[in-house]
Backbone and ligand atoms as CSV (ligand in chain L), in Angstrom:
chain,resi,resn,atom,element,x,y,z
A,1,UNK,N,N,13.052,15.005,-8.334
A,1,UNK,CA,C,11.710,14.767,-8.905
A,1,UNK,C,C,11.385,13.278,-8.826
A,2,UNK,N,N,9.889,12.767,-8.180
A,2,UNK,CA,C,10.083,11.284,-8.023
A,2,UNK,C,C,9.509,11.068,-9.670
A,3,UNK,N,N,9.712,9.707,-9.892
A,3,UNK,CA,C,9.637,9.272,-11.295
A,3,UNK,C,C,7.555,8.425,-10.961
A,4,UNK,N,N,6.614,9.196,-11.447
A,4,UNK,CA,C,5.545,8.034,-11.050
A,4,UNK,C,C,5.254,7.093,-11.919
A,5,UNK,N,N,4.791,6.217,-11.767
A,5,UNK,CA,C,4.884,5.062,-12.709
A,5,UNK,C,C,3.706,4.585,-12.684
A,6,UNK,N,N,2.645,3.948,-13.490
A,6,UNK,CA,C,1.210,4.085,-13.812
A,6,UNK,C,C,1.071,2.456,-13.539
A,7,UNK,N,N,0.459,2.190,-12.235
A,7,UNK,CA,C,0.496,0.694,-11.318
A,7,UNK,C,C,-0.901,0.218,-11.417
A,8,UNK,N,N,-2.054,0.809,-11.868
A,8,UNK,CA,C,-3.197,0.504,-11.656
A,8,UNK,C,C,-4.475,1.601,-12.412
A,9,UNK,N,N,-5.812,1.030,-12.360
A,9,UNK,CA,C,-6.597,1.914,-12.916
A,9,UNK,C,C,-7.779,1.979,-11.818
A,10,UNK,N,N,-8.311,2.687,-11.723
A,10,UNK,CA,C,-9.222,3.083,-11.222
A,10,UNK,C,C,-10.242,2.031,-10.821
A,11,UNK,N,N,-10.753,1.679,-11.974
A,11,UNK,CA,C,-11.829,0.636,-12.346
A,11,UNK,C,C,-11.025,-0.725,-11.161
A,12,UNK,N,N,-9.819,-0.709,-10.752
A,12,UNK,CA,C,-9.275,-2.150,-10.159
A,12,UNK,C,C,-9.685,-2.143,-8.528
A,13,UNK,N,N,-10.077,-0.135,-8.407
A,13,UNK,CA,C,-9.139,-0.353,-6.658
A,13,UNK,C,C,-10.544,0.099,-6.303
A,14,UNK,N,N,-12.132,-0.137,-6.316
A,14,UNK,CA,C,-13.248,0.033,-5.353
A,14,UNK,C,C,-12.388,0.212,-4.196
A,15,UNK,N,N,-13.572,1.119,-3.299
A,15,UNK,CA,C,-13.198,1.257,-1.954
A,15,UNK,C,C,-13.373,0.367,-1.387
A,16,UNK,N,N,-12.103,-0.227,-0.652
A,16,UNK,CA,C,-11.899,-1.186,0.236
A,16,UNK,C,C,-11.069,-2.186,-0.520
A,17,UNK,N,N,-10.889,-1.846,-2.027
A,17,UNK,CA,C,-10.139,-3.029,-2.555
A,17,UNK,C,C,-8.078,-2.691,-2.494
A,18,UNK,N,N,-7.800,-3.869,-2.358
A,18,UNK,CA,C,-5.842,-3.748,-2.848
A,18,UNK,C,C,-5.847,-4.510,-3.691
A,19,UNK,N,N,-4.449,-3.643,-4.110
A,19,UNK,CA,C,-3.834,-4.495,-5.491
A,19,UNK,C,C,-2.267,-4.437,-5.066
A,20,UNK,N,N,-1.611,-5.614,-5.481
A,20,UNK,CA,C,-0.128,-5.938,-5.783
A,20,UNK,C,C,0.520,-5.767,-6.754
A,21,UNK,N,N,1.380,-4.986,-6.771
A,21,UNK,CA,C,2.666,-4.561,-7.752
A,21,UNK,C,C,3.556,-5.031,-7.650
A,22,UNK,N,N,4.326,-5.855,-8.311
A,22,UNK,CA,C,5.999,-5.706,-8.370
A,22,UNK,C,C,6.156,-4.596,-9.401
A,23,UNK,N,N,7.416,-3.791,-9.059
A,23,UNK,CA,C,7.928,-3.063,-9.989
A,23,UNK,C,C,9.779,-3.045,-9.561
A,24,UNK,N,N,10.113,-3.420,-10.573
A,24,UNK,CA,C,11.732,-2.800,-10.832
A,24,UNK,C,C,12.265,-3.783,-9.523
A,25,UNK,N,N,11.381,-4.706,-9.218
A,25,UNK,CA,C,12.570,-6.079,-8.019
A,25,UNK,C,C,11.820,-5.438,-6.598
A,26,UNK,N,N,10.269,-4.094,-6.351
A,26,UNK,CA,C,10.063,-4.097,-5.176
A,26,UNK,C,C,8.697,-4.397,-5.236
A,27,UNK,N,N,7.710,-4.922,-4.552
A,27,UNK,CA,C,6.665,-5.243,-4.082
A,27,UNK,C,C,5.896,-4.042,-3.790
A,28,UNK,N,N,4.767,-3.165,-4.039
A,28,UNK,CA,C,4.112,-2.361,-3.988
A,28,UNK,C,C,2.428,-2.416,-3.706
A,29,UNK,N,N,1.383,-2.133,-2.211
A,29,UNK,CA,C,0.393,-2.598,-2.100
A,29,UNK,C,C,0.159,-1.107,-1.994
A,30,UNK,N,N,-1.509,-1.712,-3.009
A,30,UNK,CA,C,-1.980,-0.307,-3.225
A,30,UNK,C,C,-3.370,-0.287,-2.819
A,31,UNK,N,N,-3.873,0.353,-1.976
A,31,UNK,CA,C,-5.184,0.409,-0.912
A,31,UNK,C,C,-5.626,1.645,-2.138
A,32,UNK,N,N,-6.986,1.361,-1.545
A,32,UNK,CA,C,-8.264,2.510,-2.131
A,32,UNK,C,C,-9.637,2.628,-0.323
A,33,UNK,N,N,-8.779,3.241,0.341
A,33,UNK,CA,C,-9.803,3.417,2.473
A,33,UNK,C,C,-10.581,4.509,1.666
A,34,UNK,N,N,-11.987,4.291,1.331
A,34,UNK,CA,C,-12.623,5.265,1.349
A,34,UNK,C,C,-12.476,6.317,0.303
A,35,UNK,N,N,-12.243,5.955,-0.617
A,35,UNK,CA,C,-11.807,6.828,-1.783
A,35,UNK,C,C,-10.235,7.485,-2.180
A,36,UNK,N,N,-9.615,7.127,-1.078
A,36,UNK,CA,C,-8.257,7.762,-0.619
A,36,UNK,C,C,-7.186,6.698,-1.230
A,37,UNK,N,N,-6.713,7.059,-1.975
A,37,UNK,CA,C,-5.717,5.897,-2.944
A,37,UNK,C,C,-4.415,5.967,-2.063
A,38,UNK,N,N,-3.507,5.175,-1.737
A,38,UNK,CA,C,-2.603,5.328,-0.901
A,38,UNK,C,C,-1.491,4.045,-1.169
A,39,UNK,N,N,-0.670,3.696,-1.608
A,39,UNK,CA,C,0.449,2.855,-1.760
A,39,UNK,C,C,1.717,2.633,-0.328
A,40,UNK,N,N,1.952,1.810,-0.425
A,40,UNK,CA,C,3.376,1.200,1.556
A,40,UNK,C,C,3.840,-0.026,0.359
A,41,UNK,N,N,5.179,-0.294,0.890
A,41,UNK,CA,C,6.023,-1.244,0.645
A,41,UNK,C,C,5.020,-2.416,0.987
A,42,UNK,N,N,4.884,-3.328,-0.165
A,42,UNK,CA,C,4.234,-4.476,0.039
A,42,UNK,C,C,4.299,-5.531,0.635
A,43,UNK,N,N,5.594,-5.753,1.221
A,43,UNK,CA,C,6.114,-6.543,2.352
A,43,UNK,C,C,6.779,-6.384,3.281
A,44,UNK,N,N,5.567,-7.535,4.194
A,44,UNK,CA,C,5.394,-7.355,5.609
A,44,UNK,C,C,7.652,-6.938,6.230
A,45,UNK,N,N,7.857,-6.546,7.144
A,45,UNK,CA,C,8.504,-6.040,7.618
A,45,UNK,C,C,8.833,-7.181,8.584
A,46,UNK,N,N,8.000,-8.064,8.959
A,46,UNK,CA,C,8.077,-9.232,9.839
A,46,UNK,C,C,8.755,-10.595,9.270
A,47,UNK,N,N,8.056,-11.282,8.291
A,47,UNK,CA,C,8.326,-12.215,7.831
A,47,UNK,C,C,8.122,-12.592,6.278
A,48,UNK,N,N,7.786,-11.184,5.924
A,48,UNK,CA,C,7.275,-10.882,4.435
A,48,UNK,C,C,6.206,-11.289,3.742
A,49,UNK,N,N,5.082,-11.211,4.696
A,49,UNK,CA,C,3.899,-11.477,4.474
A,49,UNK,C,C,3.438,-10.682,3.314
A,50,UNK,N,N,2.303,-10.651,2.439
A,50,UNK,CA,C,1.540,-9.896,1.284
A,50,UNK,C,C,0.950,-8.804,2.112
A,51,UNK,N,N,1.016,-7.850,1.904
A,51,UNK,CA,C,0.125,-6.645,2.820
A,51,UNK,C,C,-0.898,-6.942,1.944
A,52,UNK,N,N,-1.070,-6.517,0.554
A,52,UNK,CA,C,-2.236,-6.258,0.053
A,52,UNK,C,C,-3.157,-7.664,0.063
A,53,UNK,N,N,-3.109,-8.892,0.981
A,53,UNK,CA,C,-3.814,-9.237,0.828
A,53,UNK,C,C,-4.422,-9.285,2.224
A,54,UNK,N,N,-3.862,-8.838,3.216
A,54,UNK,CA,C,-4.635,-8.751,4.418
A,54,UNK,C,C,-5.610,-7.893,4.412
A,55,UNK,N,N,-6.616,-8.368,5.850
A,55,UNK,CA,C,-7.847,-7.307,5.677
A,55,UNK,C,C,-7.719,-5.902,6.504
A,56,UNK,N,N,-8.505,-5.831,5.859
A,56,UNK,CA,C,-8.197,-3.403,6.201
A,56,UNK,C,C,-9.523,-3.395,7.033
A,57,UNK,N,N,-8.898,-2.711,7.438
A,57,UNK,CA,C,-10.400,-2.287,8.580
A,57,UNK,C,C,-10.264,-0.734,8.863
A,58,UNK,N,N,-11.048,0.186,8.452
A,58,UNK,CA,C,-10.715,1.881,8.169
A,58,UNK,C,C,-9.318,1.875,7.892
A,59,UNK,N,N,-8.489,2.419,7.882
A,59,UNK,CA,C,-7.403,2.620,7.152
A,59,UNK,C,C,-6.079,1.653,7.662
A,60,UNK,N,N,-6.066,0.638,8.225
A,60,UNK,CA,C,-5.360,-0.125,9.166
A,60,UNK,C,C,-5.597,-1.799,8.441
A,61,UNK,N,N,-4.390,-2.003,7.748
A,61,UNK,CA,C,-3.783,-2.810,7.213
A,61,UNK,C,C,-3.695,-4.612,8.326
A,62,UNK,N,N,-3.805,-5.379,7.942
A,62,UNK,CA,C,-3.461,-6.908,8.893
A,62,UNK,C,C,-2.821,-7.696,8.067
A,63,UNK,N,N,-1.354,-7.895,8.071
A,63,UNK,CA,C,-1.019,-8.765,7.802
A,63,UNK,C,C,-1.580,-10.376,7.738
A,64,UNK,N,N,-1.928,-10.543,6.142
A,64,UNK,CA,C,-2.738,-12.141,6.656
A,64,UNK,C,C,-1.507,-13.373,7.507
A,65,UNK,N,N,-0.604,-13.115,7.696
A,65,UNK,CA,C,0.716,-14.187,8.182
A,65,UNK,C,C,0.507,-14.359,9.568
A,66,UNK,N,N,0.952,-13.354,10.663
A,66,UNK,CA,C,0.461,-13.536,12.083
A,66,UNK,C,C,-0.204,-11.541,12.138
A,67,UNK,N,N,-0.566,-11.298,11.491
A,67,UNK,CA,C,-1.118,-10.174,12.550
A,67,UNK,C,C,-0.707,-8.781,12.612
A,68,UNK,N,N,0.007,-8.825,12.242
A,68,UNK,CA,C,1.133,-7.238,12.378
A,68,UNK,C,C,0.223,-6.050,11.172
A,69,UNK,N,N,-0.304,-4.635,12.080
A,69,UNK,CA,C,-1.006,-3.888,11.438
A,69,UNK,C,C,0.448,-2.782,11.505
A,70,UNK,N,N,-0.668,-2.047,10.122
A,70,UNK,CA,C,-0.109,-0.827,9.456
A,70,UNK,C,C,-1.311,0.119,8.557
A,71,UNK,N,N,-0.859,1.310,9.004
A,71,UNK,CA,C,-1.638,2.412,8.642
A,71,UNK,C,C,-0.966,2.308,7.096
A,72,UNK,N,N,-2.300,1.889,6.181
A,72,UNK,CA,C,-1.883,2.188,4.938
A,72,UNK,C,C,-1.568,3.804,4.338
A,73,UNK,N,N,-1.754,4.649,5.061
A,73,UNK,CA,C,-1.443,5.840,4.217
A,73,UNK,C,C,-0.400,6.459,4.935
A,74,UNK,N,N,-0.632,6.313,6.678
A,74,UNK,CA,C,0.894,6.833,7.154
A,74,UNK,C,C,1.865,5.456,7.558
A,75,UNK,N,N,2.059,4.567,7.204
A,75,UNK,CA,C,3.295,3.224,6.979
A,75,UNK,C,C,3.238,3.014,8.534
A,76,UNK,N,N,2.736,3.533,9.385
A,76,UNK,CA,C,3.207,3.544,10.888
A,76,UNK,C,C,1.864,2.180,11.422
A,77,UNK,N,N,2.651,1.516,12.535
A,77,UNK,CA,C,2.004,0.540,12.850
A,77,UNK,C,C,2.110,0.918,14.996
A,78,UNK,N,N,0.708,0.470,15.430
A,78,UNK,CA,C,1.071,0.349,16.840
A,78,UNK,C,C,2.044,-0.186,17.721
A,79,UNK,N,N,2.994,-1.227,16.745
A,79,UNK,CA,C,4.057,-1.949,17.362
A,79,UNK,C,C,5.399,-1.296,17.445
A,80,UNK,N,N,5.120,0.219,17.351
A,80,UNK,CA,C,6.477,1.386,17.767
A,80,UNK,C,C,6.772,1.828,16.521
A,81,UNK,N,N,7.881,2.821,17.348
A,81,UNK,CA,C,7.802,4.149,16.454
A,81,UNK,C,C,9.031,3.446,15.106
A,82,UNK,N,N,9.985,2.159,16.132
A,82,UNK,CA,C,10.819,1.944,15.707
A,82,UNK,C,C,11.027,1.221,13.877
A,83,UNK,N,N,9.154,0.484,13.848
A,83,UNK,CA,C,9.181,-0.063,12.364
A,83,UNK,C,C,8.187,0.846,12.090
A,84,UNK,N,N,8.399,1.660,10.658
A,84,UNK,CA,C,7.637,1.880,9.911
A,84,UNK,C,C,7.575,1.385,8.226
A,85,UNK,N,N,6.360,1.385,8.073
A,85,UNK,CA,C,6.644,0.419,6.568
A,85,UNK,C,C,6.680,1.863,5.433
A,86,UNK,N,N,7.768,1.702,4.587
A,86,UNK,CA,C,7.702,2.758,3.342
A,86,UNK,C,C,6.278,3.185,2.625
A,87,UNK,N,N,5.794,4.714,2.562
A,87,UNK,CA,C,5.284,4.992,2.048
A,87,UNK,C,C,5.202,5.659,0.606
A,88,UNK,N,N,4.942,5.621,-0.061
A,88,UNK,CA,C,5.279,6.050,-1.779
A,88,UNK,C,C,3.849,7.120,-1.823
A,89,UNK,N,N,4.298,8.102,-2.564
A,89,UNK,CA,C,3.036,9.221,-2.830
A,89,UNK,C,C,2.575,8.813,-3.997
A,90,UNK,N,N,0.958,8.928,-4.044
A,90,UNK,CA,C,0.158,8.618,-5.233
A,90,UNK,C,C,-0.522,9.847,-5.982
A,91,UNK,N,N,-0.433,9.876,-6.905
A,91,UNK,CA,C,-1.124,10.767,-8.129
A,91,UNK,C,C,-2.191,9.816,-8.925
A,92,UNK,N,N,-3.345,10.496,-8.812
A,92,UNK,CA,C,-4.430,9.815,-9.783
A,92,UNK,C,C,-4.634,10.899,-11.332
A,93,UNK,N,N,-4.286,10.468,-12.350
A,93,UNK,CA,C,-4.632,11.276,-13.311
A,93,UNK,C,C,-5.909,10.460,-14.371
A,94,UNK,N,N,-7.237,10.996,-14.573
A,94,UNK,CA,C,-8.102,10.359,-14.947
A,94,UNK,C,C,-8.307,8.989,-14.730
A,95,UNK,N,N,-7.949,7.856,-15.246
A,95,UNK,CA,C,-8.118,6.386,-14.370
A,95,UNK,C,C,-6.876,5.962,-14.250
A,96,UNK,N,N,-6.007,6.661,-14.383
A,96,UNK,CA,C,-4.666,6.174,-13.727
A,96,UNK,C,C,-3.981,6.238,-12.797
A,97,UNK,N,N,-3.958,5.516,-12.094
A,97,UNK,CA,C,-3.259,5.710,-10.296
A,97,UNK,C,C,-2.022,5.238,-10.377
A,98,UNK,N,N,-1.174,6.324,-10.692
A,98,UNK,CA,C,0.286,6.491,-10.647
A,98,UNK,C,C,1.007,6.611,-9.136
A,99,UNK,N,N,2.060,5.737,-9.265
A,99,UNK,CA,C,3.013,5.800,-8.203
A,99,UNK,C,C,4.331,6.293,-8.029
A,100,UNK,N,N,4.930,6.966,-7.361
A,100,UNK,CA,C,6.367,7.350,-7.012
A,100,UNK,C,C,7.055,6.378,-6.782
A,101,UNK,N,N,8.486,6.074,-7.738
A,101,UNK,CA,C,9.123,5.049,-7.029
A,101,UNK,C,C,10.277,5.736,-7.102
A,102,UNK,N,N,10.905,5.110,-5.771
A,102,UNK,CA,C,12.245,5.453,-5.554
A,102,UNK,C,C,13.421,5.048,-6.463
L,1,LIG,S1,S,4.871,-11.709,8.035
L,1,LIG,FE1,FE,3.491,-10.100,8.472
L,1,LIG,S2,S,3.020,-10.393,10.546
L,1,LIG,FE2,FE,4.458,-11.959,10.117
């Protein structure tokens, strides 16, 4: 059973907005593409850039550091099959946008 843990409210994540989590020592970026709430490991995979503060463009994440995209809801980026960034499942219960953590 994943444990979800209550990272944000509603009122924070307008469409098109992110927010940054630390929780429990991991970094957690939490997108709102279009109404679609969706959480990925918050750092970059490259050089540990902030995901949630790069810009999104439809559901496709930019590292603000050099560049490196990622599909915020499926973790997968055009730069191979070989990096994908962790995805965590989200539950919204009334204004609470709860997260799964490992
Ligand atoms: S740290 Fe993200 S692209 Fe380099």
């Amino acid at each position: 059973m994943p444990r979800f843990v209550k990272m944000a409210v509603l009122d924070e994540l307008p469409p098109g907005a992110a927010k940054e989590i630390e929780y429990e020592g991991r970094v957690y970026a939490i997108f709102n593409t279009d109404g679609v709430i969706s959480a990925i490991d918050g750092i970059c995979p490259h050089q540990g850039g902030p995901l949630a503060d790069g810009a999104v463009t439809g559901t496709t994440v930019t590292c603000p550091w050099h560049g490196w995209q990622f599909d915020v809801q499926s973790g997968k980026t055009p730069l191979g099959s070989k990096i994908k960034q962790a995805v965590f499942e989200v539950k919204v219960e009334g204004q609470d946008v709860l997260v799964a953590v490992p």
